[in-house]
C-alpha positions in Angstrom: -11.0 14.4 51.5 -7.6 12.6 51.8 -8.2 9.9 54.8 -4.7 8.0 55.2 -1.1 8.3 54.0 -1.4 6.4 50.7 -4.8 8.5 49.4 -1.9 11.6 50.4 1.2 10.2 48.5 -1.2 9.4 45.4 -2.8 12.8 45.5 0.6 14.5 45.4 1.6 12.4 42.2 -1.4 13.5 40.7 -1.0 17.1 41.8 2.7 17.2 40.0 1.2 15.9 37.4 -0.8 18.1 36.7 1.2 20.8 37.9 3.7 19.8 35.2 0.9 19.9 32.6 0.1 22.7 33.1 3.0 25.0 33.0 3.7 23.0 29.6 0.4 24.0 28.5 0.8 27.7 29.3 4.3 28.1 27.7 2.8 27.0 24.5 0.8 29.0 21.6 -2.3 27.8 21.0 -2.5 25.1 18.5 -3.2 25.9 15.1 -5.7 23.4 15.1 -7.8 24.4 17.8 -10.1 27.2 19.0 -8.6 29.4 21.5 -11.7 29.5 23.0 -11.6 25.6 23.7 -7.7 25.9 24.4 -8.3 28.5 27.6 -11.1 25.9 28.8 -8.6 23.4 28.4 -6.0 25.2 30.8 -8.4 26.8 33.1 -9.8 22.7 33.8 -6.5 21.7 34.6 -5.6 24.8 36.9 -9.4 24.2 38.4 -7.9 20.6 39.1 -4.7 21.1 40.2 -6.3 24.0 42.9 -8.8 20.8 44.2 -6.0 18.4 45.0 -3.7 21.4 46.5 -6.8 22.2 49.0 -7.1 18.8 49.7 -3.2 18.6 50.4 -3.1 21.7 52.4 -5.9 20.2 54.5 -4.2 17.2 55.2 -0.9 18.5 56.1 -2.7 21.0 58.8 -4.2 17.9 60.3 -1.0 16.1 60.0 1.0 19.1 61.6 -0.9 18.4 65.0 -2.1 22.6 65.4 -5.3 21.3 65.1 -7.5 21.3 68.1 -11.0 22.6 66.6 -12.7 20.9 63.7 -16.0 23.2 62.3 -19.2 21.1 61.5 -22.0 22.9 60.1 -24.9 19.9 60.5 -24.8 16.4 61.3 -24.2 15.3 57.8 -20.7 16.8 58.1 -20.4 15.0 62.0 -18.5 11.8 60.2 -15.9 13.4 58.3 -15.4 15.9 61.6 -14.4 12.6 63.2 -12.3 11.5 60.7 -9.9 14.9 60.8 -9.9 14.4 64.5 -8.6 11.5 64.5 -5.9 12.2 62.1 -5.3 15.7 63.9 -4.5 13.5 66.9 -2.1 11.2 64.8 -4.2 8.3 66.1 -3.5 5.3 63.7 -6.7 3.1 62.9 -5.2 0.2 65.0 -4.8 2.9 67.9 -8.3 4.0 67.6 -9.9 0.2 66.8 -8.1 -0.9 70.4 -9.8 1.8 72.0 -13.3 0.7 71.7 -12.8 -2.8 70.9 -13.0 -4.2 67.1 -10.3 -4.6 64.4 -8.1 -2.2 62.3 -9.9 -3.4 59.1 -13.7 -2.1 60.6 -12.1 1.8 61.2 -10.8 1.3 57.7 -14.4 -0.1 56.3 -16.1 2.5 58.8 -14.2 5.5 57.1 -14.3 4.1 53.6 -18.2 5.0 53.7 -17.6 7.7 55.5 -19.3 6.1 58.9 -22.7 5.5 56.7 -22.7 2.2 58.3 -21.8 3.1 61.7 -24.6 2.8 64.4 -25.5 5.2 66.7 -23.5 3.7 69.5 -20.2 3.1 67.5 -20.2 7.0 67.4 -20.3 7.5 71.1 -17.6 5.2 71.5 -15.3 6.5 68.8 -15.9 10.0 69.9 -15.5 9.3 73.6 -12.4 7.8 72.4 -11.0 10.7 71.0 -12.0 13.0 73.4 -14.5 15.2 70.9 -16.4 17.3 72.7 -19.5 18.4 70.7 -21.0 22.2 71.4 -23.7 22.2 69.3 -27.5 23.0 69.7 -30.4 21.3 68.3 -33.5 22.8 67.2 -36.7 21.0 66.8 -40.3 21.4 65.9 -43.2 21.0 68.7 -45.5 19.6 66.2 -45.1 17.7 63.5 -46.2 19.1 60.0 -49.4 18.5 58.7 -50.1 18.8 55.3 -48.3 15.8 52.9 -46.9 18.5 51.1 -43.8 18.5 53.5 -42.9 15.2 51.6 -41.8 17.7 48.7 -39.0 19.1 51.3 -38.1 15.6 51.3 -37.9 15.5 48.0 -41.2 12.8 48.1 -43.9 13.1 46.0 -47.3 10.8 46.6 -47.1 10.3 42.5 -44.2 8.5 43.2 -45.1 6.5 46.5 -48.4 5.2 44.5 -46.8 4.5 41.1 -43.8 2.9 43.3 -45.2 1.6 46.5 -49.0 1.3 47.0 -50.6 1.4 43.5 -53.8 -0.6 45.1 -54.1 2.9 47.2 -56.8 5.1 46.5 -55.7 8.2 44.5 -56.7 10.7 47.3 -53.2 12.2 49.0 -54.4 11.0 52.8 -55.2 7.4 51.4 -51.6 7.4 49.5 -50.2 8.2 52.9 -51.9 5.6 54.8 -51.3 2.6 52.4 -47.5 3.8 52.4 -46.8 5.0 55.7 -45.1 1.4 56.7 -42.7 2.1 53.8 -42.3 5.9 54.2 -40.9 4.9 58.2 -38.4 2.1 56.5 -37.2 3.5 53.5 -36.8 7.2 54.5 -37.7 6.7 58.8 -41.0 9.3 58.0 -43.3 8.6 60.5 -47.3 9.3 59.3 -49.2 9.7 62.4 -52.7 8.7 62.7 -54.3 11.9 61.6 -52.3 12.4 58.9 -49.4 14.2 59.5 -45.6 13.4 59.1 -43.1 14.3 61.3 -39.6 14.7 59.5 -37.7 14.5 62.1 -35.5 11.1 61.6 -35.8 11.4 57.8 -32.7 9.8 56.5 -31.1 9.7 53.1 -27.7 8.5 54.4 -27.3 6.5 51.7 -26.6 9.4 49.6 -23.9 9.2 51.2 -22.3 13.2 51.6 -22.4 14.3 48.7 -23.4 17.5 48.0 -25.1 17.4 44.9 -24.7 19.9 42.4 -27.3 19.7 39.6 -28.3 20.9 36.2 -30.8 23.8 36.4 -34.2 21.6 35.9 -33.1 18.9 38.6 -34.3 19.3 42.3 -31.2 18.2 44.6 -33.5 16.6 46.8 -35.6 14.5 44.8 -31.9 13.0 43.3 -31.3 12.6 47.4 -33.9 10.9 48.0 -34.6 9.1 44.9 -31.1 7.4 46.4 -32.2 6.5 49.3 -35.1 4.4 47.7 -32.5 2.7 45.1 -30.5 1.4 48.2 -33.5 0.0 49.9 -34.4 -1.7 46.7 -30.5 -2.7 46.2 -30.5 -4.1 50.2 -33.5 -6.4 49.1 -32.1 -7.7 45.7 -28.3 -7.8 47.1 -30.3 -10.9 49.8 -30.8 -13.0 46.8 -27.5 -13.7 45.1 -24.7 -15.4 46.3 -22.4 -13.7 49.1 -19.0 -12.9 47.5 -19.4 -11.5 44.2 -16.6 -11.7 42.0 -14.4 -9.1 41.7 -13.9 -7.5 38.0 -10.9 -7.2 36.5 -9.4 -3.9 36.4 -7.6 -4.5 33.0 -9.7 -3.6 30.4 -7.8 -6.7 28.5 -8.7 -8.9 31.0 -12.3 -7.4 31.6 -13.0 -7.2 27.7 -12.2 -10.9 27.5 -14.6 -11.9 31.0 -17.5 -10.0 29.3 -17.2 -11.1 25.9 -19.7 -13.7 25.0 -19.0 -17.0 23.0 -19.9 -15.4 19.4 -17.2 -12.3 20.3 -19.4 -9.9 20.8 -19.6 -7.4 23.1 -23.1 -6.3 23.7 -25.6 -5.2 26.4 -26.9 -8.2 26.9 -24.0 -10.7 27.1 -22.0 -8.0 29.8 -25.4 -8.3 31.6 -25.4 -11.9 31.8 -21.3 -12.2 32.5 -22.2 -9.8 35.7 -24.9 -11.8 36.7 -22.8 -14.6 36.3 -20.3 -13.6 38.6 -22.8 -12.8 41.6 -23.0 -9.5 40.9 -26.6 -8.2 40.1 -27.7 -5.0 37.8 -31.5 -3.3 38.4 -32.8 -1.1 35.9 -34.8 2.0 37.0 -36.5 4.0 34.8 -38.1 6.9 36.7 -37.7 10.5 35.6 -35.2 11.6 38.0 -31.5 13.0 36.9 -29.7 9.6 38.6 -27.5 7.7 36.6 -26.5 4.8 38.3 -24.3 3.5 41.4 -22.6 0.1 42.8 -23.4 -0.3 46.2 -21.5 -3.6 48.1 -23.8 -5.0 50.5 -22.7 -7.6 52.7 -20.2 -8.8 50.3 -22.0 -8.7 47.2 -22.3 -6.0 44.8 -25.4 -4.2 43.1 -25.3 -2.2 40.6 -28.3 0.3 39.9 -29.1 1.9 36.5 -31.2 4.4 35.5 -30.5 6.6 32.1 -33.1 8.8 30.3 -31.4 7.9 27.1 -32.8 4.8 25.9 -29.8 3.6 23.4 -27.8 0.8 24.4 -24.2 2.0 23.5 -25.2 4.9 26.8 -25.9 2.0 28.9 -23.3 -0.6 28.3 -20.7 2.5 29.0 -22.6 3.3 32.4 -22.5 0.0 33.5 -19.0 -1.3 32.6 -18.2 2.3 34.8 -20.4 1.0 37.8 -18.5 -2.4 37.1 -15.3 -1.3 37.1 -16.3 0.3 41.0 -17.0 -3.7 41.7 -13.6 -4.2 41.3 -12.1 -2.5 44.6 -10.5 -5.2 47.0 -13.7 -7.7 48.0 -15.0 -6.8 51.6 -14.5 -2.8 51.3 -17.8 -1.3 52.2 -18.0 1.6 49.8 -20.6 3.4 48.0 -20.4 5.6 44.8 -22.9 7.8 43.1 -22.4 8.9 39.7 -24.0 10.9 37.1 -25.6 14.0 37.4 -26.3 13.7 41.0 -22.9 14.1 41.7 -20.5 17.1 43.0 -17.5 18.3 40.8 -15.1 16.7 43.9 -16.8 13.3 43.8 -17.2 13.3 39.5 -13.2 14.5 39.0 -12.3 11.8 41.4 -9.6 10.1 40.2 -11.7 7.0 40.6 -14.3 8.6 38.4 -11.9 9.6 35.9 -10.6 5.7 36.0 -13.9 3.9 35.8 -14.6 5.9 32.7 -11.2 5.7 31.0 -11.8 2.0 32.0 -15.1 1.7 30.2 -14.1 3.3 27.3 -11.2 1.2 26.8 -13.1 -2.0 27.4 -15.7 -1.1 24.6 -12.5 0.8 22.1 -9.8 -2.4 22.8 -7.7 0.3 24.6 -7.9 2.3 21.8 -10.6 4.9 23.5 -8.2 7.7 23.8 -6.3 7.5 20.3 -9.8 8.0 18.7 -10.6 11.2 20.7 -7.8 12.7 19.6 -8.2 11.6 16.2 -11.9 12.6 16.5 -10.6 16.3 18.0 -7.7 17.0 15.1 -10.6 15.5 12.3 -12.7 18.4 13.8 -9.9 21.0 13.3 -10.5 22.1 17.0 -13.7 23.5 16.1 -17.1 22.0 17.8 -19.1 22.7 15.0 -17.3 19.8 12.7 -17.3 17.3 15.8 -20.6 15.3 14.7 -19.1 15.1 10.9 -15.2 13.7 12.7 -16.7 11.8 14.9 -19.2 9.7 11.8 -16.1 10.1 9.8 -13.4 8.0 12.3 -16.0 5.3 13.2 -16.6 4.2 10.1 -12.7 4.3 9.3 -11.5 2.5 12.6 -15.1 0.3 12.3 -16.2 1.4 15.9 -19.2 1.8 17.4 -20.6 5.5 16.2 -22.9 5.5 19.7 -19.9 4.6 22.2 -17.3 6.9 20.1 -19.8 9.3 20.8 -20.1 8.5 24.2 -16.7 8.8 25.0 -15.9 11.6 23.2 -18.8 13.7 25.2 -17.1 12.1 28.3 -13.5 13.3 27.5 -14.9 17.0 26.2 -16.6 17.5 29.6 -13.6 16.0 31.7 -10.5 18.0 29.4 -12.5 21.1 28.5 -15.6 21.3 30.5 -18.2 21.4 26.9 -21.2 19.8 27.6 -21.1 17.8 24.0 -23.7 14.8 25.6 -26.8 16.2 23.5 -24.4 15.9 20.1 -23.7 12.4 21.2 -26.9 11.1 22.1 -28.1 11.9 18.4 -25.5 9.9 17.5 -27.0 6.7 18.5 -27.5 4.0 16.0 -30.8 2.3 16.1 -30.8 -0.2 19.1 -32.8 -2.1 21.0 -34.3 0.0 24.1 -32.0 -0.9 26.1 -33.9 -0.5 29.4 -35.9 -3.0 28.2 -33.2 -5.7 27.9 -31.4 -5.2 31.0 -35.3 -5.4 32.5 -35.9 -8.8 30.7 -32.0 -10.2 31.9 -33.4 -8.9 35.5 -36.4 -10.7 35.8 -34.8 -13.6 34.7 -32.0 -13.6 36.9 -33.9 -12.4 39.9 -34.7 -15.0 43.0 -37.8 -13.6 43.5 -38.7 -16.5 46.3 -35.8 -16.0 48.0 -38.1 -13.1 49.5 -41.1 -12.0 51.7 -43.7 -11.7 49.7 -44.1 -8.3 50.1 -40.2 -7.4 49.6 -40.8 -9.5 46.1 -43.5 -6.7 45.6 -41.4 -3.6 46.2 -39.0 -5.0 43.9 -41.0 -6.0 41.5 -42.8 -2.6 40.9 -39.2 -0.9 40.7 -38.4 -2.3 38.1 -41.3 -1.8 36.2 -41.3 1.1 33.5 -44.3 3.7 34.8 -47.2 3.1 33.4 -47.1 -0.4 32.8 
């Protein structure tokens, strides 16, 4: 959703861009070099992508155009952004609106940055009385809590997960899992587990999700990734109380952020970026449970966190994901934002253009700028032709002396992004021997982390995050 003028003018650039593009594209024959089958994926992505930032245009303008005087919510997850087009269907300005109930310009901007996430209860009332919203909406409720633990599944909950995660001193019985973890359940995810047992569902929150609406491969369950969020920020909130406020902000200029994260020897590895962010107040948990969640950088009262959690083991895959979430630690110190990446992610919020950037920006850092040259080299080795991808891609690492695993990497990024072909599998066979490389961002953490800077039992929940299962 475009929020302000700039977001609009920036939109439109890329818009023409694309629009531009794309007529090119479609005037042309198809390469002799490439499939047509890969060529009409090609310009059906880009007329997908251009038809995104003209909705989002459109929608803005008919705010804009003041003939606005009804905004649609379907549930209260959609309530924050409903107060967001009101406001700019009134033409109120952020200064306008901030006067009205009393606090700055800059907490409207931070306040719609997160899309209200951080708003309380009472900040709503005021902002909406200050509009003049008018809510007709009915609420529909249960008389009696659920009874069964089962309805932790419709959470996306499982008591696996709360004993492995939470209370592995509880019995193994569902009822005593639910006792020994009710305090958590009611602070992580506002559950409340009533004496005999059953849950009422009622305030369960996952707001840290923020609104995503996740759109997931076929064997992931949208709530569990939902959920599973909800539990990284909690864990996040506790490890984000023991660094320094004010993390550093990251270069944007993959120059400038090669040489920050470049250790002493001039290497580049896993390890040494891990270090360099800890360095600069910024802290990086590992995860390593089985749920289809990449990773996210959450800034929490000033200082940034960056969760990671990827099924592939290889360290090339994670040094990309986290120079990504990295490069997000680089918006303008004090924004409140959150961002969500991966597979729990919707095709709006991946083909963001600050998506598309934090990769390109990743892939640069770790190809010295050349990341995009050696796709194309990669594509025109292959002939166009997926098949002899694996062979071009070998072939122009060992020419240019790259890294096979993030040539790989970024070559599965770029297919997805230009011509929607799911190459990741491909690439994840092309991983050289490493290091796992969960386990080295899990040693960095425990030796980074200010474990009595805690409660004893916030040390706890921490501590048995970022164990791997099992152990």
């Amino acid at each position: 959703m475009i929020k302000n003028e700039r977001q609009f003018r920036v939109t439109q650039t890329q818009a023409s861009r694309f629009e531009a593009a794309l007529a090119a594209a479609r005037t042309k024959d198809v390469p002799d070099d490439t499939d047509p089958v890969i060529w009409k994926a090609y310009i059906d992505g880009m007329d997908s992508q251009l038809g995104t930032l003209k909705r989002e245009l459109e929608e803005y303008s008919l705010l804009k155009s003041g003939k606005v005087d009804r905004i649609e919510v379907a549930s209260l997850d959609e309530f924050p952004l409903g107060i967001i087009k009101a406001r700019i269907a009134q033409g109120v300005t952020h200064k306008e609106l901030a006067d009205r109930i009393g606090v700055k310009p800059q907490q409207i901007q931070r306040w719609e940055d997160s899309d209200y996430e951080t708003t309380g209860f009472n900040n709503f009332i005021k902002i909406a009385d200050a509009l003049g919203i008018v809510v007709h909406e009915s609420i529909s409720f249960r008389h009696k809590a659920q009874s069964s633990p089962e309805i932790l599944a419709t959470c996306g909950i499982d008591t696996k997960f709360l004993r492995r995660r939470l209370v592995p001193a509880a019995g193994s019985e569902p009822h005593q899992i639910l006792e020994a973890a009710s305090g958590y359940l009611r602070r992580i995810w506002g559950l409340v587990v009533s004496s005999d047992g059953s849950i009422d569902t009622r305030a369960f929150n996952c707001a840290a999700a923020g609104l995503v609406r996740y759109k997931l491969p076929k064997d992931a369950n949208p709530l569990r990734v939902r959920a599973y969020t909800q539990y990284a920020y909690h864990i996040a909130e506790r490890v984000a109380a023991t660094i320094p406020e004010n993390s550093a902000v990251v270069p944007r200029d993959w120059k400038q952020a090669r040489e920050a994260f470049t250790g002493a020897d001039g290497t580049l590895s896993l390890e040494t970026v891990l270090r360099k962010a800890w360095q600069m107040n910024i802290a990086v948990v590992p995860l390593s449970d089985s749920i289809r969640f990449h990773g996210c950088c959450w800034r929490i009262n000033n200082r940034n966190v960056v969760v990671l959690k990827q099924s592939v083991r290889a360290e090339a895959r994670w040094l990309f994901d986290l120079l990504h979430e990295l490069y997000h630690a680089g918006e303008e110190a004090g924004q409140t934002f959150d961002t969500v990446t991966g597979d729990g992610v919707d095709d709006q919020r991946r083909e963001s253009a600050e998506e598309r950037a934090a990769n390109q920006f990743a892939g640069d850092v770790l190809l010295s700028g050349a990341a995009e040259d050696l796709y194309q080299e990669c594509i025109a080795g292959a002939n166009g032709h997926v098949a002899n991808l694996k062979r071009s891609v070998r072939t122009v690492a060992e020419r240019r002396s790259v890294n096979l695993g993030v040539l790989a990497n970024y070559v599965a990024y770029s297919l997805k992004e230009e011509r929607d072909i799911d190459w990741w599998g491909a690439a994840s066979n092309l991983q050289p021997d490493s290091e796992d490389a969960y386990n080295i961002a899990a040693a960095v953490f425990k030796e980074q982390f200010k474990a009595d800077k805690l409660s004893e039992g916030d040390r706890k929940l921490v501590e048995l995050a970022t164990l791997e299962p099992g152990v």
